[in-house]
Every structure is written in C-alpha cells, then in structure tokens.
C-alpha positions as CSV (number, residue, x, y, z in Angstrom):
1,X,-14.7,-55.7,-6.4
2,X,-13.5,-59.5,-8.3
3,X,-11.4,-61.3,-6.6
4,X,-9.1,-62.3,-9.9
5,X,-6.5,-59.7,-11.9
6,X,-8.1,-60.3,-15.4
7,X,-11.5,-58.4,-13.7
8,X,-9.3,-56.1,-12.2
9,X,-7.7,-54.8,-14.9
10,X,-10.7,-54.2,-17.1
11,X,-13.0,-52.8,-14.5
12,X,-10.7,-51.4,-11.6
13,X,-10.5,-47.8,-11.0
14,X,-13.1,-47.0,-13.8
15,X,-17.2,-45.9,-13.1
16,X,-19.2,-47.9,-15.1
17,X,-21.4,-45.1,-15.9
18,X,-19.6,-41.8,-17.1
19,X,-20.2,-38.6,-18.1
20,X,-21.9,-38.2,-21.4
21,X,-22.3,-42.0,-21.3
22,X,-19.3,-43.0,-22.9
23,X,-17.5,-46.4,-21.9
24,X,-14.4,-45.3,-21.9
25,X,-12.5,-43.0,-19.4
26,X,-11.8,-39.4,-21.3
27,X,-8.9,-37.9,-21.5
28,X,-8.8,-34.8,-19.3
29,X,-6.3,-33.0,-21.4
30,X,-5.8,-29.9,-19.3
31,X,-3.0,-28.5,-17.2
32,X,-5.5,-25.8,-15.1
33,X,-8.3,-26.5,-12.9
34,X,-10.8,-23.3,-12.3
35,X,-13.5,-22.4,-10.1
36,X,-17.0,-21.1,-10.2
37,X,-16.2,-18.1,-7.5
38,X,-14.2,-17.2,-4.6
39,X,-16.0,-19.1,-2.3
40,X,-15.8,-22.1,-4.3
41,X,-11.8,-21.7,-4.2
42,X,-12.0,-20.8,0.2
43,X,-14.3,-24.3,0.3
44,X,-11.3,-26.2,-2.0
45,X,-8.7,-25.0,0.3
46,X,-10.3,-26.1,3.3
47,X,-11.2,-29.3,2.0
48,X,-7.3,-29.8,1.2
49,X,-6.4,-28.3,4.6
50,X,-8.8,-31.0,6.9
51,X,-8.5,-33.9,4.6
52,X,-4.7,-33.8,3.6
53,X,-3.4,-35.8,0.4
54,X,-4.7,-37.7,-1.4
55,X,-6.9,-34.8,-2.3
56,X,-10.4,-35.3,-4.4
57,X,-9.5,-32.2,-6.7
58,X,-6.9,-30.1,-7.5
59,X,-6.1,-26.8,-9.1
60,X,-3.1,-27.4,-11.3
61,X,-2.1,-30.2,-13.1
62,X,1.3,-30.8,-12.0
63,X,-0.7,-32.7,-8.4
64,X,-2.7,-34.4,-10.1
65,X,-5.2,-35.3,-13.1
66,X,-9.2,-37.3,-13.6
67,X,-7.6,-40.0,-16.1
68,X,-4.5,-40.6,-14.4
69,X,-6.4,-40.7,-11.1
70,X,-8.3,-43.6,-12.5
71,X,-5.2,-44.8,-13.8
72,X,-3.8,-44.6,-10.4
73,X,-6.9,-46.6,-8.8
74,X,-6.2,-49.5,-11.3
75,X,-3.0,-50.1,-10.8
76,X,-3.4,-50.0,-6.9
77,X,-6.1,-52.6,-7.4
78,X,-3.8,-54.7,-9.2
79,X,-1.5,-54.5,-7.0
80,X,-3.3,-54.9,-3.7
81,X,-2.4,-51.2,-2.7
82,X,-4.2,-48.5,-1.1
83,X,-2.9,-46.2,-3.1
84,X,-0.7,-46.0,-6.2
85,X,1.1,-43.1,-7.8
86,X,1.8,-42.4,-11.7
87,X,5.2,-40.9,-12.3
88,X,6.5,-39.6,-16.0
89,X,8.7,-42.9,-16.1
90,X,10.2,-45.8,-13.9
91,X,13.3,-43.5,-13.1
92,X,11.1,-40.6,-11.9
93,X,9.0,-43.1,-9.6
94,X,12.2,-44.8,-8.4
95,X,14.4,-41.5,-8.1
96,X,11.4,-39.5,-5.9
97,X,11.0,-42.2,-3.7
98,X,14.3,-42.3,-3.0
99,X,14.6,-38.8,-2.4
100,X,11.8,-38.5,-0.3
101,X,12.7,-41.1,2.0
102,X,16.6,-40.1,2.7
103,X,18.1,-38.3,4.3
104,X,22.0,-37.0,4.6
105,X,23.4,-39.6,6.5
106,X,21.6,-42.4,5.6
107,X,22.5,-46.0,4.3
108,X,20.9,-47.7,1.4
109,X,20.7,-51.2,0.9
110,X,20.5,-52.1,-3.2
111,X,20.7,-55.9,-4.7
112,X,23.7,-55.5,-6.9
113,X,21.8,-57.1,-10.0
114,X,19.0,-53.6,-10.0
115,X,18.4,-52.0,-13.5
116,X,21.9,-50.0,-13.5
117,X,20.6,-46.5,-13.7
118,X,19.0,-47.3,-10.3
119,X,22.4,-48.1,-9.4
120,X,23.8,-45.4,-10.7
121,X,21.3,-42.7,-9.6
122,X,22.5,-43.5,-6.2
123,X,25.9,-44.1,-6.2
124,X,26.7,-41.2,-8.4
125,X,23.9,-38.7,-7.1
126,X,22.5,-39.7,-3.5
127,X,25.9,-39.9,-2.8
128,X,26.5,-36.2,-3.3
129,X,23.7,-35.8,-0.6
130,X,25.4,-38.1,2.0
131,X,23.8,-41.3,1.4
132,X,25.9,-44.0,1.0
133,X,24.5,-47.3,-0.5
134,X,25.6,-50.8,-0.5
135,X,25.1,-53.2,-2.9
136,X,24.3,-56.9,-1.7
137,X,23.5,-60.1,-3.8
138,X,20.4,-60.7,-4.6
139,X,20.2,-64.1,-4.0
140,X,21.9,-63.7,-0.2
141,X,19.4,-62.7,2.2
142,X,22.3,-63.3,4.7
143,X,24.4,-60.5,2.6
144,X,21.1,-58.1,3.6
145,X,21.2,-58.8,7.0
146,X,25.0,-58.4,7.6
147,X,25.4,-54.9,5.3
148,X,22.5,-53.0,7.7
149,X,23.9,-50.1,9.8
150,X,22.1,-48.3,12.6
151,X,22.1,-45.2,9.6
152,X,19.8,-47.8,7.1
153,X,16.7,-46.6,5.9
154,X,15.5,-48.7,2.9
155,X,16.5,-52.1,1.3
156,X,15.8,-51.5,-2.5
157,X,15.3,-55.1,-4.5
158,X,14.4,-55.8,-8.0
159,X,13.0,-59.3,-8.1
160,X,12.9,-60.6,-11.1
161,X,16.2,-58.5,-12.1
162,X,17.3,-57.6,-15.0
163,X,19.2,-59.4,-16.8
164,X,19.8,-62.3,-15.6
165,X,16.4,-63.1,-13.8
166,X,17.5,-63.4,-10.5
167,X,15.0,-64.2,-7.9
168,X,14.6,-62.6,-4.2
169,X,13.8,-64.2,-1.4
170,X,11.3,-61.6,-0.4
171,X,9.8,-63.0,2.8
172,X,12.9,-63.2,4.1
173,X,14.6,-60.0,3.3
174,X,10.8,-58.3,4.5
175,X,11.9,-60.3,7.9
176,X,15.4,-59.1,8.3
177,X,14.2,-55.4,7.5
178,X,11.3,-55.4,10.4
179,X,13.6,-56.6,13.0
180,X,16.3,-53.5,11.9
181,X,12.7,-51.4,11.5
182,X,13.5,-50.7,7.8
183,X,11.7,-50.1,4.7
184,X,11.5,-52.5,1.8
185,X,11.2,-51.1,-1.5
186,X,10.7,-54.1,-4.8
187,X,10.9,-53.0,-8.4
188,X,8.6,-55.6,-9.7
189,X,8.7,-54.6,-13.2
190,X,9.7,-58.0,-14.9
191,X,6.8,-59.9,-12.5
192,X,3.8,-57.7,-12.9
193,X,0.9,-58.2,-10.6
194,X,-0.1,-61.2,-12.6
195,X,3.1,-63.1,-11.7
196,X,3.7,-61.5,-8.2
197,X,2.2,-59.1,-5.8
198,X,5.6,-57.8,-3.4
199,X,2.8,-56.1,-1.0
200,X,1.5,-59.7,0.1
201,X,4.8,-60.5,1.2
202,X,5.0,-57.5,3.7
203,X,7.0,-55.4,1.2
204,X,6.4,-51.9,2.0
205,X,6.7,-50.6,-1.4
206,X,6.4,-52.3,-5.1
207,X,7.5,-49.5,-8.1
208,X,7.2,-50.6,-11.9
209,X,8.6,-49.0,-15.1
210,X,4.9,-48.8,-16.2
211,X,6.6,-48.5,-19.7
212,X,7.2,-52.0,-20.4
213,X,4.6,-54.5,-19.2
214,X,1.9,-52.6,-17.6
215,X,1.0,-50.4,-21.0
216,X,2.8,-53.2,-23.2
217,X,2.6,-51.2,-26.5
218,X,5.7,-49.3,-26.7
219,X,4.1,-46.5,-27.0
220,X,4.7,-44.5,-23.7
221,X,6.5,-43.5,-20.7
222,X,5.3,-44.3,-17.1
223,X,6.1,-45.2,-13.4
224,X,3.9,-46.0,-10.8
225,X,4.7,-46.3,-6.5
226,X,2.0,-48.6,-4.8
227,X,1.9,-49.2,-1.6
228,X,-0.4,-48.0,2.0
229,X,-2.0,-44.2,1.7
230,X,0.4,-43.5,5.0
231,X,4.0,-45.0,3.2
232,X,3.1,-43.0,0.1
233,X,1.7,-39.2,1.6
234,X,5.1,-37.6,1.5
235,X,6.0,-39.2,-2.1
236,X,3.0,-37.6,-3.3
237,X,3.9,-34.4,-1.8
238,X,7.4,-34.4,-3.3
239,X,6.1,-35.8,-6.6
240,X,4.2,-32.4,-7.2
241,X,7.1,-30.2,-6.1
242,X,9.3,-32.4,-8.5
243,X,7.3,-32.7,-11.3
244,X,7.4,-35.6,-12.6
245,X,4.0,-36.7,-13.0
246,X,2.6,-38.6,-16.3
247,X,0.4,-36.8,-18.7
248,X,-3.6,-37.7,-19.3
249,X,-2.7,-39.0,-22.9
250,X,-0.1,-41.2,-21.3
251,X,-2.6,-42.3,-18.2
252,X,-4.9,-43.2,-21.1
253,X,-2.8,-45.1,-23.0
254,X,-2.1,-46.6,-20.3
255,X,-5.2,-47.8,-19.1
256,X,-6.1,-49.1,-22.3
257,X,-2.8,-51.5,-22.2
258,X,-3.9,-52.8,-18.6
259,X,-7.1,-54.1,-19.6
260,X,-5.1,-56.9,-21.6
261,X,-2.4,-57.2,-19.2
262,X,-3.5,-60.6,-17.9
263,X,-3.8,-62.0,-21.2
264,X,-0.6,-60.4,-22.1
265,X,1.3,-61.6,-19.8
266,X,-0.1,-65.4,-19.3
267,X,1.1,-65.5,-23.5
268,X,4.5,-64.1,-22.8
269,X,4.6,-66.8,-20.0
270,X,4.2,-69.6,-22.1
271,X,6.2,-67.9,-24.6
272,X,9.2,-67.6,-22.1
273,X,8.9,-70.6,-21.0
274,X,8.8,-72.7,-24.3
275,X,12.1,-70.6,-25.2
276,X,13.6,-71.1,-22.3
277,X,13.4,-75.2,-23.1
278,X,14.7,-74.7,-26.5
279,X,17.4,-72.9,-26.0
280,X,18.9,-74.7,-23.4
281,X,18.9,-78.0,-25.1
282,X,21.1,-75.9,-28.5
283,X,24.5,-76.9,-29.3
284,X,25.2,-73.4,-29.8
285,X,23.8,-71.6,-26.8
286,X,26.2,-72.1,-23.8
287,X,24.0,-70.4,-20.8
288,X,20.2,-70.0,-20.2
289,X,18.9,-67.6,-17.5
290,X,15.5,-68.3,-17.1
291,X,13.8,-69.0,-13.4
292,X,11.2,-71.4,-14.8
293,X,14.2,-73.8,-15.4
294,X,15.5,-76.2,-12.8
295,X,19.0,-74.7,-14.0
296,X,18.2,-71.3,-12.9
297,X,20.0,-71.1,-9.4
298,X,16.3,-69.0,-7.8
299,X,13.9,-71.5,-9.6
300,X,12.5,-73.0,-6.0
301,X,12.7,-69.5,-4.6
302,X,10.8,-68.2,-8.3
303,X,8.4,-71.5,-7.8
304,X,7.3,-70.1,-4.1
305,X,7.0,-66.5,-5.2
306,X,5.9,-66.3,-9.0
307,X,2.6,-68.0,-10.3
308,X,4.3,-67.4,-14.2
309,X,8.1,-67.1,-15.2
310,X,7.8,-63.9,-17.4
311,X,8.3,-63.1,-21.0
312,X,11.9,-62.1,-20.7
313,X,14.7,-65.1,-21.3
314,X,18.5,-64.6,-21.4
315,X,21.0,-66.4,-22.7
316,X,24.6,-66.7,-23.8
317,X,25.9,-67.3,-27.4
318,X,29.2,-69.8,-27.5
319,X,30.8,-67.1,-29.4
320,X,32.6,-63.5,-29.1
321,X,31.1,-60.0,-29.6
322,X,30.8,-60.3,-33.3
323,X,29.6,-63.8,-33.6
324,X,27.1,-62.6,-31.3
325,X,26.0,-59.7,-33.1
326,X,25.6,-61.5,-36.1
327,X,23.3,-64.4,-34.8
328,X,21.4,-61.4,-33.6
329,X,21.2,-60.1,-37.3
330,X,19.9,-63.4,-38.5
331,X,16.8,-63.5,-36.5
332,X,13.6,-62.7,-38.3
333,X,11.2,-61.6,-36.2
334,X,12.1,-59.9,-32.9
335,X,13.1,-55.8,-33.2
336,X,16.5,-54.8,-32.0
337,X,16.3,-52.4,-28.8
338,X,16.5,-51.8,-25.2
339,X,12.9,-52.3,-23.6
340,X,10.7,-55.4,-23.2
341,X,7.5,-56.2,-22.1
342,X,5.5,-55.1,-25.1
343,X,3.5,-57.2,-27.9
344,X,6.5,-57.2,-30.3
345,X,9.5,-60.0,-29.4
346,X,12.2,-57.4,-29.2
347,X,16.2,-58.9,-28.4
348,X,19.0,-56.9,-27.0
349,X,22.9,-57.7,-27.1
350,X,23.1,-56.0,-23.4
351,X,27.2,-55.1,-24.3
352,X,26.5,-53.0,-27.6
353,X,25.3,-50.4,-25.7
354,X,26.8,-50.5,-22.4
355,X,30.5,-49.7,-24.0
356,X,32.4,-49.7,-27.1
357,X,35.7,-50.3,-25.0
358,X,35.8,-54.5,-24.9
359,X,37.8,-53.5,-21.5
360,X,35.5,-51.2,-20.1
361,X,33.0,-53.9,-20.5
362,X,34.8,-56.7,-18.9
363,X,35.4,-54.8,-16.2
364,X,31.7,-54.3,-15.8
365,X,31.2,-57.8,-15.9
366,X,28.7,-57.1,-19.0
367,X,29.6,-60.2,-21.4
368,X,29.9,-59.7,-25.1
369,X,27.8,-63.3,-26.0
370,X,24.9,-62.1,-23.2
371,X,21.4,-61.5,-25.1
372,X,18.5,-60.5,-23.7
373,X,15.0,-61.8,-25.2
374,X,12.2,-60.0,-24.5
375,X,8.9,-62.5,-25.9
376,X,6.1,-60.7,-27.2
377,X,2.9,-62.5,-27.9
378,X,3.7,-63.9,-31.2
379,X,3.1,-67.6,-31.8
380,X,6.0,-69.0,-29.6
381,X,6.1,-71.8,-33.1
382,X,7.3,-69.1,-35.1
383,X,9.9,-67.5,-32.4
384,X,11.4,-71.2,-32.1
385,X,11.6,-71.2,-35.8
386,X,13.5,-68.1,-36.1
387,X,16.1,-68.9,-33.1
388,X,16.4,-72.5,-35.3
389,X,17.3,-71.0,-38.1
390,X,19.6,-68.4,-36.6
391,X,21.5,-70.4,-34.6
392,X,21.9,-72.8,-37.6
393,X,24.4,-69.8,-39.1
394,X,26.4,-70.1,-36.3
C-alpha cells in the first residue's frame, strides 16, 4: 500500500475491481444477512467460532456491514491501525470504550480540557458504576503521573482539545502510563491523521468524532476506535450488544469525505494559520489560542507532534457577552453553530449555549468574549476580509 495519507485516503480499504464493475463502493443498505441452506448457516457459525472477531461475514446488521467494513479498513489505514471500528457518533465510540474497559472500582485519568460531554459522561454516569475519574491538566504530564492509583485503568487525552487547542505531550504521558501498565486512550479529532497519528507515539487507542473532519460535509454522524485487532476485540463485542454502530448510508458518505481529507485539511491549515496571524496582531481581539503561534503556551510541544496546526482558531473579543455576540452577527461568511471541521467556516460563541445564567457560566470558567472559529476551505483572503470588517464595528 503508498506510503503517504493523500493515497491512503482515496485507495485504502477499497478493491479496485468491484462487483458489477462500478468504481465506487455500494451501499449495502440492508439490516439482514441470509443463507443459501442450513449447512451454509452450521459452516458460518463455525467459521465465527475458530476464527473469533473480527469476523469475514455476519448475519445481522447490528455487527457489522460491506460498506462500513471498507470504511473501517480506511480509516485504520490512515491511521496506522490494525483495526478501526465505526460507531453511530464520537460519543457512542468514546462512551463504549469506556464501558468496555472499566470496571466498578476503577480510576480514570481525563485532561480537564476533553470535549465536556466526555467529561460529563464520566463524572455523572461511570460514576454511578464505581468509577471514579480525575481530571488532570493537559499540559502537566507531571499532574498524570502524580493522580495514578493502583485502581487506574486508562488515561483519556484529547490533544488538540477543544477549545482552547491545548497540546499533549503524548510521548511522555504513553511513558508514565507503561511504567503504571495503563492504557492510553487520545481523541484526536481536531488533528486528524494528516496532522498526527497518536498510535506512532505508543498510544494504545486514537477515537475521532468522525463527524467533523474525517466526512467534513456536515452531513452525518460517525465515530471511529483504531487501534491493534487485540486492544479493540472486546470493543467490538460490546459495540454489537450496544448498538451503536453507523449506518451503510453514513459509511458511504463517509468514505466519499475521506478521499479529500488530505486536501481538506492541508487548506484549513493554511487557513488557520493565516487567521491565527491576523487576529492576534487586532486592536480589538485581546487572546488568540492557536498552537501554530509562538504565543500558544504547547506550540514547541504542537511543533514536535503536529506536521499542520488545524483549521480550528480561538480567540477572545475585548468586550462582554453582547459585544461579543454582536461582532459575531457582523461576520459575513462563516455559519453560526456548534461543529467544525467541515468545508463551510462555521464560528461558535462557546458561552451562548453552555448557559443562559452569566453566573453559572463564570463558574464554569466558559468566558462570555471566547469564540471558536472553525476554517473551512474558503479563500483564507475573503475570511480575513470579513473578520476586518467585523471587528471594525467594534
């Protein structure tokens, strides 16, 4: 197979000659598998019973699917994986790994600056189960080493994290979890496999929100788990008892998003990172978070790691909650919402829909003036202009 992404992504996990000669994968849009005649079915569960998962066929699709297999064998590719795993969305990859690798009793490790239903999902439900989490600094691989217990299990990181970009030092934390024989789990959503691969670091386990870069259309839901066939047997078990596995449509759509990905994402770079520069040199912009600048407190950590910054920049507003929503108004071209990753610029004033209570918020530590830009791959010319001439309201 090629050595570089941009191959990967087009050919990866595809046959180049398919049925019925068409050159692209079909959608297998079924739920129910069947067989010829009883001793067809006796030979399939034989097979299943010698080989073990990852099984070459399956009966039902709630284990498993032609089109999101191939899906599957892309994104592994990408990533450098034996094996990856679809999941109906980022919280159903992250929530049945997580399951399936606790147990009552255990500690988990979390970086404080994860995607907050992460978070949440383990403080307010593992913890009903008897798992008890602790959440360190991302930037601290000091904090990770200190906060394990003979009871730890997993360190989860999300590297870049959302929002503020922050920056893990993954070698080391993979070192401190080895020595305590502990399993290292990144969300590597905001990198992608063009800007980092966790699994060459000696992570054990890299998890997207398949959503956002990966399919970068806005158009459907997705998780994936990648890591070694052994790490990810009983997740793949417990994903077909749980349920939450994407749809062929979805694998599809999917696919057809990761063939551009390199080019996608190498744009959204550039775009970042020509942002990033604007912004912070703006009389009216009082923070930048972006690891590609020198004023990011990761960006030697980010240079070691990340071969591109991302398409994601935020920054505060020198201003309250209403000034900031209105400079938000002003601009032109992005869409208001909460993903990123897609073609379309789309920005995000994080506190409008974290709380209406100014209190509640504080106490959060979500800022009223914080904005999150997510750059599409719209001339970065334009997206300059329209910041300009927002910020020129201010």
């Amino acid at each position: 197979m090629a050595e570089h992404n941009s191959t990967r992504a087009v050919h990866a996990g595809e046959e180049k000659h398919k049925p019925d000669h068409t050159l692209t994968t079909s959608i297998a849009r079924t739920s129910t598998y069947t067989f010829r005649n009883t001793a067809e079915i006796l030979a399939f569960m034989q097979e299943k019973a010698d080989s073990g998962p990852p099984y070459s066929r399956t009966e039902y699709g709630r284990y498993g699917n032609p089109t999101q297999s191939a899906a599957e064998h892309k994104l592994a590719a990408l990533e450098g994986g034996e094996r990856a795993l679809l999941f109906a969305s980022g919280m159903a990859a992250v929530s049945t790994t997580l399951l399936t690798l606790l147990s009552n009793g255990d500690h988990i490790i979390i970086s404080r600056d994860s995607f907050y239903q992460t978070r949440e999902f383990a403080e307010t439900l593992l913890s009903r189960w008897g798992i008890e989490t602790t959440l360190v600094e991302n930037d601290k691989p000091e904090a990770f080493a200190a906060a394990i217990k003979p009871k730890t299990r997993l360190i989860f990181v999300e590297s870049p994290s959302n929002p503020y970009l922050r920056v893990a030092d993954l070698p080391k934390i993979v070192e401190i979890a080895r020595a305590n024989k502990v399993l290292t789990v990144v969300d590597s959503t905001f990198a992608t496999p063009i800007n980092m691969r966790p699994l060459e670091y000696g992570v054990d386990i890299v998890i997207h929100s398949a959503t956002k870069y990966l399919a970068g259309h806005n158009d459907l839901l997705a998780g994936v788990v990648i890591g070694s066939k052994q790490t990810l047997a009983d997740i793949g078990t417990a994903r077909g008892l749980l349920g939450g596995i994407t749809s062929a449509d979805d694998a599809s759509l999917l696919m057809r998003g990761m063939k551009t990905l390199d080019l996608r994402v190498r744009r959204q770079n550039e775009n970042g990172l020509r942002v990033a520069q604007f912004l912070e040199k703006q009389p009216g912009v009082e923070r930048v978070w972006y690891p590609g600048l020198a004023s990011h407190p990761d960006h030697e950590v980010a240079r070691r790691q990340l071969t591109g910054f991302g398409g994601v920049v935020s920054f505060e507003i020198k201003g309250d909650f209403e000034k900031t929503g209105c400079f938000v108004d002003s601009l032109q071209l992005p869409f208001i919402g909460p993903t990123l990753g897609g073609v379309e610029s789309i920005i995000l004033q994080s506190a409008t829909l974290y709380s209406l209570d100014p209190l509640e918020r504080k106490l959060a530590g979500m800022k009223d003036n914080l904005l999150r830009y997510s750059l599409g791959i719209e001339d970065a010319d334009d997206l300059i202009a329209d910041l300009e001439q927002a910020l020129a309201k201010l």
